[in-house]
C-alpha positions in Angstrom: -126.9 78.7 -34.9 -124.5 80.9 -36.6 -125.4 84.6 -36.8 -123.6 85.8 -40.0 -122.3 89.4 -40.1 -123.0 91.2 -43.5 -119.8 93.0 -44.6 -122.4 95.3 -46.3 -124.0 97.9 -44.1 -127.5 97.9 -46.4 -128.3 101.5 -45.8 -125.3 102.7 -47.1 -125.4 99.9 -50.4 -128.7 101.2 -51.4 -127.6 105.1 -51.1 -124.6 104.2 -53.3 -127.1 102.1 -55.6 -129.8 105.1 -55.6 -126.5 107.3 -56.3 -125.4 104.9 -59.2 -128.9 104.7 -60.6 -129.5 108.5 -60.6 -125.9 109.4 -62.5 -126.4 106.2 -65.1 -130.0 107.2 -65.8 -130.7 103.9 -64.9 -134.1 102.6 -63.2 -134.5 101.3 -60.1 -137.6 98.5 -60.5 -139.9 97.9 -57.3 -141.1 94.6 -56.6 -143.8 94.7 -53.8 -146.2 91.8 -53.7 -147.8 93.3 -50.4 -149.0 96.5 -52.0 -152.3 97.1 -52.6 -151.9 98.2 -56.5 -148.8 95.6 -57.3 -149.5 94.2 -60.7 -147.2 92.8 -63.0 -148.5 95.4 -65.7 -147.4 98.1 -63.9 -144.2 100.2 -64.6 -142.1 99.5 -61.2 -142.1 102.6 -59.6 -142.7 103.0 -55.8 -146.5 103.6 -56.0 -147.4 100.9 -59.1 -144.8 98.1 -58.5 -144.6 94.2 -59.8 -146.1 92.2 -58.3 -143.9 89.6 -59.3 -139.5 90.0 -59.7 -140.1 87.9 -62.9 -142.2 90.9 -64.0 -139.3 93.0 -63.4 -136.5 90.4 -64.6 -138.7 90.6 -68.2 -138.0 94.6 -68.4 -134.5 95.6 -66.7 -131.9 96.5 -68.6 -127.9 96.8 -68.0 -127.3 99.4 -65.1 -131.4 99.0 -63.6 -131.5 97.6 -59.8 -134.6 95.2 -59.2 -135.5 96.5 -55.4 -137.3 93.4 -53.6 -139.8 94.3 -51.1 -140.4 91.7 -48.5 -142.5 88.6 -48.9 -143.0 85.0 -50.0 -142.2 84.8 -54.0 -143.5 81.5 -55.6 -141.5 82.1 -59.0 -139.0 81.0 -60.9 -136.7 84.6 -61.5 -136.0 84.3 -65.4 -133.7 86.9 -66.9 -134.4 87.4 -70.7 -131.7 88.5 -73.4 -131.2 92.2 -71.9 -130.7 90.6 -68.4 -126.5 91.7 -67.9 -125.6 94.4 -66.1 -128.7 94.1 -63.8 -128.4 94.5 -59.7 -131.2 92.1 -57.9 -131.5 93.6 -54.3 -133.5 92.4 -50.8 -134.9 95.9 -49.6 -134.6 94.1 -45.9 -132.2 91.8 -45.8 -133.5 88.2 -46.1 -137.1 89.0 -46.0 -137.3 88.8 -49.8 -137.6 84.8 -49.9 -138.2 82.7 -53.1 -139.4 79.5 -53.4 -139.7 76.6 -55.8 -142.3 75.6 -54.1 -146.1 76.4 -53.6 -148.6 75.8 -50.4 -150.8 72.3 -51.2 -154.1 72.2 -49.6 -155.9 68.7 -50.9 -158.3 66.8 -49.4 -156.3 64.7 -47.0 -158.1 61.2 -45.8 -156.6 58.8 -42.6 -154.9 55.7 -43.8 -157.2 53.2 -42.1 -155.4 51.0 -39.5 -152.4 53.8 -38.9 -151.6 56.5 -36.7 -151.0 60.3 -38.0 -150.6 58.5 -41.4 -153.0 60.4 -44.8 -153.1 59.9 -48.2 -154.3 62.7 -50.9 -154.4 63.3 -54.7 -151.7 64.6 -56.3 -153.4 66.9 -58.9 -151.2 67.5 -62.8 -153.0 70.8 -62.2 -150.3 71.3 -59.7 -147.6 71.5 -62.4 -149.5 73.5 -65.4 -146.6 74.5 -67.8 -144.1 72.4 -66.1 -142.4 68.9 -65.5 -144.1 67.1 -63.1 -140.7 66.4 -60.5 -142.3 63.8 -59.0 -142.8 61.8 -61.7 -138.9 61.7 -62.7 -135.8 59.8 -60.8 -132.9 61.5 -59.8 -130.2 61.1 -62.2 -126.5 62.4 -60.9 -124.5 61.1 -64.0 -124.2 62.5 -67.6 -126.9 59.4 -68.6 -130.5 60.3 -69.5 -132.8 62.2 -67.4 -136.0 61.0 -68.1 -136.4 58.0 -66.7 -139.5 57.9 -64.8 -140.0 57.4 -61.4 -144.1 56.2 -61.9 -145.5 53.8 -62.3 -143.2 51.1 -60.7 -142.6 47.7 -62.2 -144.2 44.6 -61.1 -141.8 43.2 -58.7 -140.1 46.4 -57.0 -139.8 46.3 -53.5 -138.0 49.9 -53.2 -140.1 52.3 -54.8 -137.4 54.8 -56.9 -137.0 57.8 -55.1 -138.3 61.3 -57.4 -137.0 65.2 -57.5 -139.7 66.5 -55.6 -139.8 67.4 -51.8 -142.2 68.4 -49.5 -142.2 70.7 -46.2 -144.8 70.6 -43.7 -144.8 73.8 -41.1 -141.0 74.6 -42.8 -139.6 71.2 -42.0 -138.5 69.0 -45.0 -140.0 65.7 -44.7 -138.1 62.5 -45.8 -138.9 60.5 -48.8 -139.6 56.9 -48.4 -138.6 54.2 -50.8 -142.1 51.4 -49.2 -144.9 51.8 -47.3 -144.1 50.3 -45.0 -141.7 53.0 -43.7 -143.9 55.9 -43.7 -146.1 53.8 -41.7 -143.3 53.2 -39.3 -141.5 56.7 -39.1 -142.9 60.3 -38.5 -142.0 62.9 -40.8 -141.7 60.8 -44.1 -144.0 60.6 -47.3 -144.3 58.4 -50.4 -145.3 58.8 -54.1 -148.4 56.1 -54.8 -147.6 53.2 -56.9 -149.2 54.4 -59.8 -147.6 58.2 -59.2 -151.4 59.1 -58.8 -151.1 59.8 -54.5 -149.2 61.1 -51.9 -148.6 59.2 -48.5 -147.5 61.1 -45.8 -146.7 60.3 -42.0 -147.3 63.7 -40.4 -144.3 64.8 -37.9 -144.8 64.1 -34.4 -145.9 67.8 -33.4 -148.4 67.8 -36.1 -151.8 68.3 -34.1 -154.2 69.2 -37.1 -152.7 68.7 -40.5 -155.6 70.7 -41.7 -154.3 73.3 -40.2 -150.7 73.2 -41.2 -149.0 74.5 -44.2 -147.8 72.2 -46.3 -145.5 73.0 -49.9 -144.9 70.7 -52.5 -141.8 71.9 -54.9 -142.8 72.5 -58.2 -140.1 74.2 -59.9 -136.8 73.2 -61.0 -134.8 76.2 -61.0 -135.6 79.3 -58.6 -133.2 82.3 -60.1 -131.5 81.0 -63.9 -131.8 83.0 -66.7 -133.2 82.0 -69.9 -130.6 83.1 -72.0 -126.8 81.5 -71.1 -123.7 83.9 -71.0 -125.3 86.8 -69.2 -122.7 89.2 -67.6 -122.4 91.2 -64.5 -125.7 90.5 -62.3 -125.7 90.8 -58.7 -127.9 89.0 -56.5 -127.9 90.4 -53.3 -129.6 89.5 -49.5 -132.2 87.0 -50.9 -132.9 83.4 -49.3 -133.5 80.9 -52.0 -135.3 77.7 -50.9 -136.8 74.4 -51.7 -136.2 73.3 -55.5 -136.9 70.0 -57.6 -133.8 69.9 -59.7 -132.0 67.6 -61.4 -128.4 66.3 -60.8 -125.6 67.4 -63.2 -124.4 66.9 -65.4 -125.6 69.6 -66.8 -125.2 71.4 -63.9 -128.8 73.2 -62.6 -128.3 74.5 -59.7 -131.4 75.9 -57.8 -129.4 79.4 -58.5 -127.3 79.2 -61.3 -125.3 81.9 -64.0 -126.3 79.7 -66.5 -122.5 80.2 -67.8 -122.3 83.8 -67.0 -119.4 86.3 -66.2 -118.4 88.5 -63.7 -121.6 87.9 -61.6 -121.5 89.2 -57.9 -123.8 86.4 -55.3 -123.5 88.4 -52.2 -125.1 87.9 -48.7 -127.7 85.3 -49.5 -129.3 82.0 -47.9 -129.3 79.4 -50.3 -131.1 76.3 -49.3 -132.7 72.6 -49.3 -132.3 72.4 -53.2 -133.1 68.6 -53.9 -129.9 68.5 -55.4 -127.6 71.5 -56.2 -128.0 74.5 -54.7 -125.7 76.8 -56.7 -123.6 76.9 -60.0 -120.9 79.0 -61.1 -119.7 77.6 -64.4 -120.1 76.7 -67.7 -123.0 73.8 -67.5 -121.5 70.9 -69.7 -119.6 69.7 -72.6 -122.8 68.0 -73.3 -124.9 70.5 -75.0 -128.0 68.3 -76.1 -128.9 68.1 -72.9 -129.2 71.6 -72.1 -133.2 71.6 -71.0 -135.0 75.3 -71.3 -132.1 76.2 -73.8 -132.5 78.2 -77.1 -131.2 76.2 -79.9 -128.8 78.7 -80.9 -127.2 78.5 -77.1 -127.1 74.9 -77.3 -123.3 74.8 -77.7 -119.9 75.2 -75.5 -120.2 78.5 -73.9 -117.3 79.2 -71.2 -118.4 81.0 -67.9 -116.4 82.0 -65.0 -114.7 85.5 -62.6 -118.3 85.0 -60.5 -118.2 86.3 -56.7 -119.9 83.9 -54.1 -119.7 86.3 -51.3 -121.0 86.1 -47.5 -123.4 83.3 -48.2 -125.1 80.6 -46.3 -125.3 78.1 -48.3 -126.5 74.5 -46.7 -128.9 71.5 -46.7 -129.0 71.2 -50.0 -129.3 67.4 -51.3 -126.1 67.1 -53.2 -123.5 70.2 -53.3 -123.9 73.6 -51.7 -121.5 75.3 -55.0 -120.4 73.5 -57.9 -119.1 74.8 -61.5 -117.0 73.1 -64.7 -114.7 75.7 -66.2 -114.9 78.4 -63.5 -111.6 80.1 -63.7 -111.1 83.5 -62.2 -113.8 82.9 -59.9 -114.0 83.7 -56.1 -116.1 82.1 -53.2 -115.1 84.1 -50.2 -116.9 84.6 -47.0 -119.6 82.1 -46.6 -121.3 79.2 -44.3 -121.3 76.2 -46.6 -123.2 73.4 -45.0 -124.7 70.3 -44.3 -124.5 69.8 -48.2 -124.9 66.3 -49.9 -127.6 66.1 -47.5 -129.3 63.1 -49.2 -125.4 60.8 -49.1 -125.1 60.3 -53.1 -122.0 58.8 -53.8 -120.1 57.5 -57.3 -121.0 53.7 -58.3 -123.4 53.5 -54.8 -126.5 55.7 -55.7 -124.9 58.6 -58.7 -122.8 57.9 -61.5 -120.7 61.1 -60.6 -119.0 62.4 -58.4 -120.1 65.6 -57.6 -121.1 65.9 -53.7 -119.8 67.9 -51.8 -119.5 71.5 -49.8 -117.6 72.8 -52.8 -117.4 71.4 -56.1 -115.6 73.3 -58.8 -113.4 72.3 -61.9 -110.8 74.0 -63.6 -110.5 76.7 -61.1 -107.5 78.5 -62.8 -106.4 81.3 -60.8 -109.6 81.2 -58.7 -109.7 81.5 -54.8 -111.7 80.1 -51.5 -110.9 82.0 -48.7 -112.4 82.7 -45.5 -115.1 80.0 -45.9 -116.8 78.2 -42.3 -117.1 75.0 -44.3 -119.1 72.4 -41.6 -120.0 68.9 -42.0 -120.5 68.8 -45.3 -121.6 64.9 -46.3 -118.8 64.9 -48.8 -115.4 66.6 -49.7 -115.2 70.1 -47.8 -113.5 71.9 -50.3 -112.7 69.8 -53.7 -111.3 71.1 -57.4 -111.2 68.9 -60.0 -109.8 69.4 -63.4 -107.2 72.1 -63.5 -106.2 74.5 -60.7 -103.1 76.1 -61.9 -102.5 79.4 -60.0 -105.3 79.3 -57.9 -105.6 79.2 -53.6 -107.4 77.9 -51.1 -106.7 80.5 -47.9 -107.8 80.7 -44.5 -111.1 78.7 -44.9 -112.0 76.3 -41.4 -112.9 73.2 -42.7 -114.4 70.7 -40.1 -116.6 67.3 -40.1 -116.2 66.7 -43.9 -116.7 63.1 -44.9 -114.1 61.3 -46.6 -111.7 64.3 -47.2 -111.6 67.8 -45.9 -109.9 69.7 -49.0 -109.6 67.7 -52.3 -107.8 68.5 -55.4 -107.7 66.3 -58.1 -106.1 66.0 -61.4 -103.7 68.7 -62.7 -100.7 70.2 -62.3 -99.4 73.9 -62.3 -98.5 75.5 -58.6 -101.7 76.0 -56.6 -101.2 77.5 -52.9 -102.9 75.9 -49.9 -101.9 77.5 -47.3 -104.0 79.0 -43.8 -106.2 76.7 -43.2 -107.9 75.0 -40.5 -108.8 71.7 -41.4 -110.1 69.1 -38.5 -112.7 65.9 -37.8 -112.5 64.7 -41.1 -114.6 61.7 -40.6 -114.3 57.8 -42.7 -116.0 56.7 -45.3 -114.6 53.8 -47.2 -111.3 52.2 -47.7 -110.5 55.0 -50.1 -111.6 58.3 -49.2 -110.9 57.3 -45.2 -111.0 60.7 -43.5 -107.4 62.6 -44.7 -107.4 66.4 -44.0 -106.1 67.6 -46.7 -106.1 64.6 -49.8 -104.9 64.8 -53.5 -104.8 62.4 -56.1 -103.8 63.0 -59.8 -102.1 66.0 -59.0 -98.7 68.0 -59.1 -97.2 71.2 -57.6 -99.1 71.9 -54.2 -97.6 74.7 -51.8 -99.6 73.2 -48.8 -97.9 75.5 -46.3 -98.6 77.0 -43.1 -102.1 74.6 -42.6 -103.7 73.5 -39.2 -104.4 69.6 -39.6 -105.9 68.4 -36.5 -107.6 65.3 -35.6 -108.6 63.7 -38.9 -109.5 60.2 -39.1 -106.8 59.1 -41.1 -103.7 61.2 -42.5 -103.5 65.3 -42.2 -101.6 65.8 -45.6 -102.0 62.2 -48.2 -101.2 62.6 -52.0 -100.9 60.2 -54.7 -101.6 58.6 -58.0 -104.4 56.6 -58.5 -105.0 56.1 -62.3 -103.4 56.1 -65.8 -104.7 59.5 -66.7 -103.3 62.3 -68.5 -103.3 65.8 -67.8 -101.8 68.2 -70.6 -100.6 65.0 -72.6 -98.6 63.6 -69.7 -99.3 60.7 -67.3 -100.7 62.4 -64.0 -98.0 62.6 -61.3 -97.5 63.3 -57.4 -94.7 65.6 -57.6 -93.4 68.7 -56.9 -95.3 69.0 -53.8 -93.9 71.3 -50.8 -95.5 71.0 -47.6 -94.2 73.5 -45.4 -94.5 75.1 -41.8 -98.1 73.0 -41.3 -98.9 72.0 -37.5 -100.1 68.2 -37.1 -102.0 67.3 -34.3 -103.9 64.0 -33.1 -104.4 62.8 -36.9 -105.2 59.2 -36.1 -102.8 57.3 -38.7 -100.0 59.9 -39.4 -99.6 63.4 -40.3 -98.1 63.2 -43.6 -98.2 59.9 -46.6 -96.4 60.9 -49.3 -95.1 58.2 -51.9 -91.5 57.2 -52.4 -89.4 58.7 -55.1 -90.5 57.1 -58.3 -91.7 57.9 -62.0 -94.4 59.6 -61.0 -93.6 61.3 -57.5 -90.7 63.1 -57.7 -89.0 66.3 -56.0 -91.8 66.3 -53.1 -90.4 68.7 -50.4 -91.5 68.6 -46.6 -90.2 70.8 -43.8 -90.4 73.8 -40.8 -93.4 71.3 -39.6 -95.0 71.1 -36.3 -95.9 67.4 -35.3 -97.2 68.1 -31.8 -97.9 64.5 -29.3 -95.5 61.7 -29.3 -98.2 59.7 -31.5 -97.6 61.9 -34.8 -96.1 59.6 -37.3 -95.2 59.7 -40.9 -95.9 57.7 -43.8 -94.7 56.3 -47.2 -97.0 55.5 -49.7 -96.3 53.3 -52.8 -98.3 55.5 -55.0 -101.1 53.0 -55.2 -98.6 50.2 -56.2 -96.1 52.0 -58.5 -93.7 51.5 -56.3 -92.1 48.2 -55.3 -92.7 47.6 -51.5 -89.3 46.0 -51.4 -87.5 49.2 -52.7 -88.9 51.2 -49.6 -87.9 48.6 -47.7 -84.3 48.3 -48.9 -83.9 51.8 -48.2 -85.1 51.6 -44.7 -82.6 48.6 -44.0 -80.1 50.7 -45.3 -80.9 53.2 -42.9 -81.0 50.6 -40.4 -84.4 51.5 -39.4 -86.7 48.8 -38.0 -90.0 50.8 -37.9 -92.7 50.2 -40.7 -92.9 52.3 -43.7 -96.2 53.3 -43.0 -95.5 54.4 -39.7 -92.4 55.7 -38.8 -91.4 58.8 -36.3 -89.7 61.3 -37.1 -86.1 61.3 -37.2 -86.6 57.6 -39.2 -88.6 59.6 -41.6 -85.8 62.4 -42.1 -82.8 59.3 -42.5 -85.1 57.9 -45.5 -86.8 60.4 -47.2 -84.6 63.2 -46.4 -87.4 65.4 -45.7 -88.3 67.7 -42.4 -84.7 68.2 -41.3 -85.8 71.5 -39.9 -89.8 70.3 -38.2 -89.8 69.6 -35.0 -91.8 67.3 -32.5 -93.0 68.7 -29.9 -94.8 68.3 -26.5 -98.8 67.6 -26.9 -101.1 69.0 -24.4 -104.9 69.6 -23.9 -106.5 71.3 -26.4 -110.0 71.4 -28.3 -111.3 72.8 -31.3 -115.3 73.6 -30.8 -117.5 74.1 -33.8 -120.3 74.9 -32.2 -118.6 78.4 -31.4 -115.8 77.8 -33.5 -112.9 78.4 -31.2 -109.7 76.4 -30.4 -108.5 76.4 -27.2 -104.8 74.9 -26.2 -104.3 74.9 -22.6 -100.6 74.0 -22.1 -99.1 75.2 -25.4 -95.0 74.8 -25.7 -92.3 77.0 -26.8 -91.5 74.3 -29.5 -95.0 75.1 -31.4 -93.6 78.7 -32.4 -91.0 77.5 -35.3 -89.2 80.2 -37.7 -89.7 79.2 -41.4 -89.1 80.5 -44.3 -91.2 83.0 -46.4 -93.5 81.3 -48.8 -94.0 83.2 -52.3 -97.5 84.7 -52.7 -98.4 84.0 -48.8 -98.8 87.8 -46.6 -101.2 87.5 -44.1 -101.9 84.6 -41.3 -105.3 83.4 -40.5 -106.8 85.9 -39.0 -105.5 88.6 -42.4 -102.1 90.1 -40.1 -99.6 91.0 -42.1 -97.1 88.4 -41.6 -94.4 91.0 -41.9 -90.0 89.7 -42.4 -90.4 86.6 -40.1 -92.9 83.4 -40.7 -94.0 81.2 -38.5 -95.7 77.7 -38.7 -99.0 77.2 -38.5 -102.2 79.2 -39.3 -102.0 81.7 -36.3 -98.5 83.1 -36.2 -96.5 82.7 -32.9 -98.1 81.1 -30.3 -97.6 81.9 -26.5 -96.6 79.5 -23.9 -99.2 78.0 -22.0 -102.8 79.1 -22.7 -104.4 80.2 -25.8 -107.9 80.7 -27.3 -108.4 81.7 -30.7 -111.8 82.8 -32.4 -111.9 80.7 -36.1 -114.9 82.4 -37.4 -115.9 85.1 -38.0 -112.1 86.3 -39.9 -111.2 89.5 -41.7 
């Protein structure tokens, strides 16, 4: 388990807040479920607070603080018009928890004939007011929502999965699609045919189910305002758990700004949403489909500058952060996950791709930097949509499936530079483990990165359809990949597409291939190029090795790239994310290689000033022989 450090001592946050309060002739609201006169009529002051933060949501005003008190709040936290400007604060961190779900107590009866297995009612008095999840499908596309999961049609064999979840002593149980598989595996349940009952098989440590708590999720959103476009609320040192949402698009995240501005998300735990656990952005284009939406809101509303700050933010069933039109925004500092939990993917099981660590689109002038991102069931790291002027900086991205960091579609100079990306793991044929992938996409500094031991290429870019982006056909060009160090990446370190139409003035140099095995690869830009141009230029060359694979110096006679990169001696070395070190025992002089400074890049890795000479790599000059180097936590 990672332990993370708050950046925040709290004592000293809620002086400055009591401080703040005192000279705005603001309030400061108590929330205190424990106390022995909390009511939700009361006027939030130490000796008659809420009894619920809703209570308090409903009343504060720009400049209040909502002070959470510890406990269990079973609530959905639903800021009202006057909501901007308001500070939502943990008195202890992480001991104010909300949930979107509530404790279940039915009768439970054995399942004749099967072991640990019981069946019980599932009451509509559970969900009073609100959708019933379990009686809806998921839905990741932009397609209806309401397709219902109960009762199933003659002839089904896999029962349709629903949004709900349940936990039995805090562990999340796994839904079933038959019978006949909770009957065979612990730790699973299953809606009834007629969405009437619940089937569960108890885990194996379950004594006395009885005796255990169990919690159905019943609510679809944990902390979203009612009203979109709020400004300027802070959230801060809350864990925010089990949710029954649905999959975008619109975007619902279990937290969400609901297309707000300038909102600070600071030192939370946000987790096990069914699907998304937070969003940043502006919701959708598609404005009918905005559920719990005044009609007057029910139109294109453009969020974005939100802080995601010192978060964990994992298990959640399909992205751990996700936004459309988040420019300006920030997502520094956090443990992101173990997201995509539940393995949706485009055209298999969702309609769109959205899965991932990190999900954002038009990210203009946005930055990630300083994220632990860890094996993540989808892209690490992956903008969509429009990136000009933004960064992704000094994150450790590891175990990703399918790509580490993914940009797609756009052009305009983005910096990617200081990273550690490595064990980005296959999927398919497509997305087959490349550290850092684009498609789609123009004018990436990818500069000073460490790419290590990704299934398939460390650095891959090309064109894949006949988009447009700002009324021009999309393009792999302009692409400078400088000063990155390559090691053990199983196909090559670098595929980059021939000079062509659409992939032109691609630069590559002051690069590091470390082990004989580094190779490089030409790409024909999904077939734009001709195979037998590449392979007239390499006769002409008179190089005999294939395209796809050729070392070094063959690379620099044909593409005239890397003239100044070097290859040099491997040696034993491991990157461990279970402390999150790197470790190189034998390390050569030949790693350490001058470069050039790179525009808009200061500070290595670790946030040293990289002062009048630049190195390759992440971790600025390296010394010979051994060297160990802590990857998280960073400045």
């Amino acid at each position: 388990m990672f332990k993370m450090k708050s950046l925040i001592l709290r004592s000293t946050l809620l002086y400055l807040v009591l401080a703040c309060c005192s000279t705005m002739q603001a309030a400061m609201l108590h929330v205190d479920q424990n106390h022995a006169k909390a009511s939700d009529s009361n006027d939030g002051s130490t000796a008659a607070p809420f009894k619920t933060i809703n209570a308090a949501a409903q009343v504060a005003v720009s400049g209040d603080t909502v002070l959470v008190h510890p406990g269990v709040y079973r609530e959905h936290i639903a800021p009202g018009a006057t909501g901007s400007g308001v500070t939502y604060i943990s008195a202890k961190r992480h001991q104010a928890i909300v949930k979107g779900s509530d404790i279940w107590t039915p009768n439970w009866k054995p399942v004749e004939d099967q072991s640990n297995v019981y069946i019980a009612p599932l009451d509509d008095a559970l969900f009073a007011g609100r959708r019933n999840p379990y009686l809806r499908t998921i839905s990741v596309s932009s397609k209806d929502k309401s397709k219902a999961s109960r009762p199933v049609e003659e002839g089904v064999t896999q029962w349709p999965l629903t949004l709900g979840q349940i936990f039995v002593d805090g562990q999340l149980l796994t839904q079933a699609t038959t019978l006949q598989d909770v009957y065979n595996t612990p730790a699973t349940w299953i809606l009834g045919e007629q969405g009437k009952t619940i089937t569960m098989h108890a885990p194996v440590h379950l004594r006395r189910i009885d005796a255990s708590v169990v919690e159905l999720t019943v609510r679809d959103r944990v902390f979203a305002p009612t009203r979109r476009a709020l400004k300027s609320i802070t959230i801060d040192g809350f864990v925010f758990e089990h949710c029954a949402n649905q999959g975008p698009f619109p975007q619902a995240g279990m937290v969400s700004t609901r297309t707000g501005r300038n909102w600070v998300i600071r030192d939370n735990i946000i987790r096990y949403a069914k699907t998304l656990g937070l969003d940043i952005g502006s919701e959708t284009w598609g404005t009918k489909d905005l559920a719990d939406t005044d009609d007057d809101q029910k139109r294109i509303m453009i969020g974005g500058s939100n802080h995601v700050i010192n978060n964990v933010i994992e298990h959640n069933g399909l992205c751990g952060v996700a936004g459309w039109n988040t420019s300006g925004s920030v997502i520094r500092g956090n443990i992101i996950r173990n997201n995509n939990r539940l393995g949706f993917e485009s055209k298999i099981n969702a309609g769109w791709e959205e899965a991932g660590g990190i999900k954002v689109h038009a990210f203009g002038n946005g930055v990630i930097e300083g994220n632990l991102v860890l094996d993540n069931e989808a892209a690490g790291i992956w903008i969509d949509n429009g990136y000009k002027g933004a960064r992704i900086s000094r994150n450790f991205v590891s175990g990703s499936l399918g790509k580490g960091i993914f940009v797609e579609l756009g052009e305009g100079r983005m910096l990617i530079d200081h990273n550690v990306v490595a064990y980005t793991r296959n999927y398919s044929n497509f997305y087959a483990g490349d550290g850092i992938y684009s498609h789609d996409a123009a004018d990436l500094v990818i500069t000073n990165n460490l790419l290590y031991h990704n299934a398939r290429y460390g650095v891959h870019g090309q064109v894949v359809s006949g988009r447009q982006f700002a009324k021009k056909p999309v393009e792999t060009s302009g692409h400078q990949i400088m000063g990155n160090i390559f090691i053990g990446n199983n196909r090559a370190a670098i595929s980059m597409p021939f000079p062509g139409k659409q992939s032109q003035n691609n630069h590559s140099d002051y690069n590091v291939f470390i082990g004989k095995d580094e190779r490089l690869s030409i790409n024909t830009n999904q077939g734009r190029i001709d195979r037998e141009n590449i392979q007239k230029a390499l006769d002409q060359a008179q190089i005999t090795s294939a395209y796809g694979q050729l070392p070094l110096e063959d690379w620099q006679k044909v593409m005239l790239m890397d003239k100044n990169s070097v290859q040099a001696p491997g040696c034993r070395m491991i990157i461990s994310a279970g402390e999150v070190t790197m470790t190189a025992m034998e390390a050569a002089s030949t790693w350490t290689l001058p470069m050039p400074q790179i525009e808009g890049v200061t500070k290595d890795y670790f946030g040293r000033p990289i002062g009048e000479q630049n190195y390759a790599g992440p971790f600025g000059p390296i010394t010979v022989g051994h060297n160990r180097w802590l990857l998280w936590p960073i400045r």
